[in-house]
C-alpha positions in Angstrom: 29.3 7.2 7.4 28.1 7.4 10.9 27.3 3.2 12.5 24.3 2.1 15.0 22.7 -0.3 16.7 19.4 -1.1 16.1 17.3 -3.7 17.5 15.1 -5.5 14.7 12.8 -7.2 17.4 15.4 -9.5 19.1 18.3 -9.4 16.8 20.5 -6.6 16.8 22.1 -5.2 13.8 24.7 -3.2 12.9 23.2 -0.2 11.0 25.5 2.2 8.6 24.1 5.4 7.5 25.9 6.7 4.2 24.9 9.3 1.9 24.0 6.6 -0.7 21.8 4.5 1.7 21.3 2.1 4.6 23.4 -1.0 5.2 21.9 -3.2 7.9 23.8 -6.5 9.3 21.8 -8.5 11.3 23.1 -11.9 12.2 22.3 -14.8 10.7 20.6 -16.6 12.8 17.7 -14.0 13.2 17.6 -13.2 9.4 14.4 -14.4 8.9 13.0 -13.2 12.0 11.3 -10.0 10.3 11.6 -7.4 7.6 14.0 -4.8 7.8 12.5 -1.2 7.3 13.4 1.6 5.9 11.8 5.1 5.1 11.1 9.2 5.5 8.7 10.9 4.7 8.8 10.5 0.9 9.7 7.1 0.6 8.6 3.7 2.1 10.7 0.8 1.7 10.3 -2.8 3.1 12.9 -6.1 3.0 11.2 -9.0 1.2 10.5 -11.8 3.0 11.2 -15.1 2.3 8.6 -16.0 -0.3 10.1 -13.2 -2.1 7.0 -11.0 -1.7 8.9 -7.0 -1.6 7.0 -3.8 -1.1 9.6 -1.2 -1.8 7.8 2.2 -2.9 4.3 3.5 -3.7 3.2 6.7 -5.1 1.8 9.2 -4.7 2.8 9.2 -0.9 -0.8 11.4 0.1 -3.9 12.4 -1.9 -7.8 12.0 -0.8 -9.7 8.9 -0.8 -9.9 7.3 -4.2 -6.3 8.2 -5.2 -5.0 6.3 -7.4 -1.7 4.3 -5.8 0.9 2.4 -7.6 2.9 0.2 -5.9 6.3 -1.3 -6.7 8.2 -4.2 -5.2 8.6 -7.9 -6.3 6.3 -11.2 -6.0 2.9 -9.2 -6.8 1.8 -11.8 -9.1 -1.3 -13.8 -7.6 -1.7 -10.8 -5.0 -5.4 -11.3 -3.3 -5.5 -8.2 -1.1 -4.4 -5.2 -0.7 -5.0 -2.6 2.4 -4.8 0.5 3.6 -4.5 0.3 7.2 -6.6 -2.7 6.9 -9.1 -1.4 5.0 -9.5 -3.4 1.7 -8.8 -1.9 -1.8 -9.3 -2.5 -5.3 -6.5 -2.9 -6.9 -5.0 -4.4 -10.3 -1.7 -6.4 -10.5 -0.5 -4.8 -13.7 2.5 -7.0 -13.3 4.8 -9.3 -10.8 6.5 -5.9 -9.8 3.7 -3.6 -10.2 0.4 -3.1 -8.8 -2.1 -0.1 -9.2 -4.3 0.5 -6.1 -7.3 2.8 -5.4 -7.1 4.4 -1.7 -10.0 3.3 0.1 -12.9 5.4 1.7 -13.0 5.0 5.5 -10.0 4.8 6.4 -6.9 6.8 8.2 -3.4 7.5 7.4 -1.6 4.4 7.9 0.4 1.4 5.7 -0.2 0.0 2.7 -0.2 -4.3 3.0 -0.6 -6.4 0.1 -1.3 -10.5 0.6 -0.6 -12.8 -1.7 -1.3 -17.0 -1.5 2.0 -17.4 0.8 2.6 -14.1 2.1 1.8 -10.9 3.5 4.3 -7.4 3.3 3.4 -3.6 4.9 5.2 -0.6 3.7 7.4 0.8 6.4 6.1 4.7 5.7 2.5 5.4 5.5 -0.4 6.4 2.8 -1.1 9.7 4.0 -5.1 11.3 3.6 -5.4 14.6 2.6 
């Protein structure tokens, strides 16, 4: 397991890097200050924030406009948008963890945000156009 700082806007954190995953400390009193992200290139994962909105995968990670997307995290129930680098999408809440998205035309490569009444979380890895 190697351990590193990162900076998480002003907070620094301790960051672990082990085989199974990503531990990150950050101190309490800048907890809430933003998500903590994590990602490659095949996976996009967000923190929650603190309405308990979570964006932690979507796939398929690339295709061509009109693709179909599903996202997976927590909170997705009462969503009212979701983007691809700000570019509106349809999209269907299929459940409070689940929502099926369609890749929008006119757009580029960039991070999928969904919005709900109290809330707003990006993925940390990007939808990529093909």
């Amino acid at each position: 397991m190697s351990r590193r700082a990162k900076t998480f806007r002003t907070a620094l954190a301790t960051v672990a890097v082990a085989t199974a995953g990503v531990l990150a400390t950050v101190p309490a009193a800048h907890a809430a200050v933003a998500p903590i992200g994590v990602g490659s290139s095949s996976h996009a994962a967000t923190s929650g924030t603190a309405s308990g909105l979570m964006l932690t995968t979507f796939s398929p990670t690339k295709g061509p406009m009109g693709t179909k997307v599903t996202i997976t995290g927590s909170g997705f129930s009462g969503a009212t948008r979701v983007a691809f680098h700000g570019t509106s999408a349809s999209f269907r809440v299929i459940s409070n963890t689940r929502i099926v998205a369609t890749a929008p035309y006119k757009t580029t490569t960039n991070r999928i945000t969904v919005r709900t009444p109290k809330d707003t979380v990006s993925s940390v890895g990007s939808f990529r156009f093909t």
